[in-house]
C-alpha positions as CSV (number, residue, x, y, z in Angstrom):
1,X,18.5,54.6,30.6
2,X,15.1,55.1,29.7
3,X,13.1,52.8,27.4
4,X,12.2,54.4,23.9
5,X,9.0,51.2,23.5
6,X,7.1,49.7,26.4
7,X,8.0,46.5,24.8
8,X,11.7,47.1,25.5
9,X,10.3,47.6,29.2
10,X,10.8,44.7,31.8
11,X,8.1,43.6,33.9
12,X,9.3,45.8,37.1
13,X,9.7,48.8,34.4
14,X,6.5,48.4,33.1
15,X,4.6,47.9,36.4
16,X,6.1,51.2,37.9
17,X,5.0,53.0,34.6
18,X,1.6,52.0,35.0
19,X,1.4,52.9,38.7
20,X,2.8,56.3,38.2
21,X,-0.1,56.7,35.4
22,X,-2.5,56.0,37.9
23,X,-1.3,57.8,40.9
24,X,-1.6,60.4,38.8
25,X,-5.0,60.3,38.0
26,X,-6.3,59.4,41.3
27,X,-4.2,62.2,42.9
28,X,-2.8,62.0,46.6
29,X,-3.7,58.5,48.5
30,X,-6.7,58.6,50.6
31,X,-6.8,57.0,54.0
32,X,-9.0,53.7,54.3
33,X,-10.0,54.6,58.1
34,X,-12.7,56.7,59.4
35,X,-11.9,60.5,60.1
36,X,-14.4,62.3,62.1
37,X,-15.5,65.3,60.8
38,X,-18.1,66.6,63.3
39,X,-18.0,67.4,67.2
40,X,-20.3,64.3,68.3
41,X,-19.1,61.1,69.8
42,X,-18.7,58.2,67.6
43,X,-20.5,55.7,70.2
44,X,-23.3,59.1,70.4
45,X,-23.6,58.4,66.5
46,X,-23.6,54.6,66.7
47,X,-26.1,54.3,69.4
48,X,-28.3,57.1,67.5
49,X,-28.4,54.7,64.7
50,X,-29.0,51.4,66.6
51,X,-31.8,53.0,68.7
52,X,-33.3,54.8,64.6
53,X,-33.2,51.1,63.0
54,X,-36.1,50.4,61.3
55,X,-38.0,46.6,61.5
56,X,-40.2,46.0,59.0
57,X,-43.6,44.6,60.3
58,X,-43.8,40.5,60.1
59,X,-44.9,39.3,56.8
60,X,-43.6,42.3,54.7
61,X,-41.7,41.2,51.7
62,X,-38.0,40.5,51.6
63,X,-36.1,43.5,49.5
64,X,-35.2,40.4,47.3
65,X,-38.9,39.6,46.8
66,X,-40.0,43.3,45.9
67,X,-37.1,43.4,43.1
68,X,-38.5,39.9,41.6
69,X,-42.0,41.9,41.6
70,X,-40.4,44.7,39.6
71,X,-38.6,43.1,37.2
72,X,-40.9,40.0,36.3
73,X,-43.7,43.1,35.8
């Protein structure tokens, strides 16, 4: 029997309606997980970025100090 009010709704009732309304929205699930979409290696790619990580040069600022210097101008 379907409920004419939500406040005639239990809590279970209620909680289904509001997930239906949003897997609605938000359409099929997506995964969480990683899928690989090109034809390289995953350790290829991770090494690639380990070996392109950039050091900043001693005494640079911190990203936290360069923000400080924009919003305090």
């Amino acid at each position: 029997m379907a409920t004419e009010h939500i406040s005639d709704m239990s809590m279970g009732e209620l909680r289904a309606f509001v997930e239906s309304i949003i897997q609605e929205h938000m359409g099929p699930p997506r995964s969480l997980f990683y899928k690989q979409q090109g034809k390289r290696p995953i350790e290829e790619v991770l090494a690639s970025m380990r070996a392109n990580l950039w050091t900043p040069p001693a005494g640079a600022k911190s990203s936290l100090e360069m923000l400080r210097e924009d919003r305090d101008r």
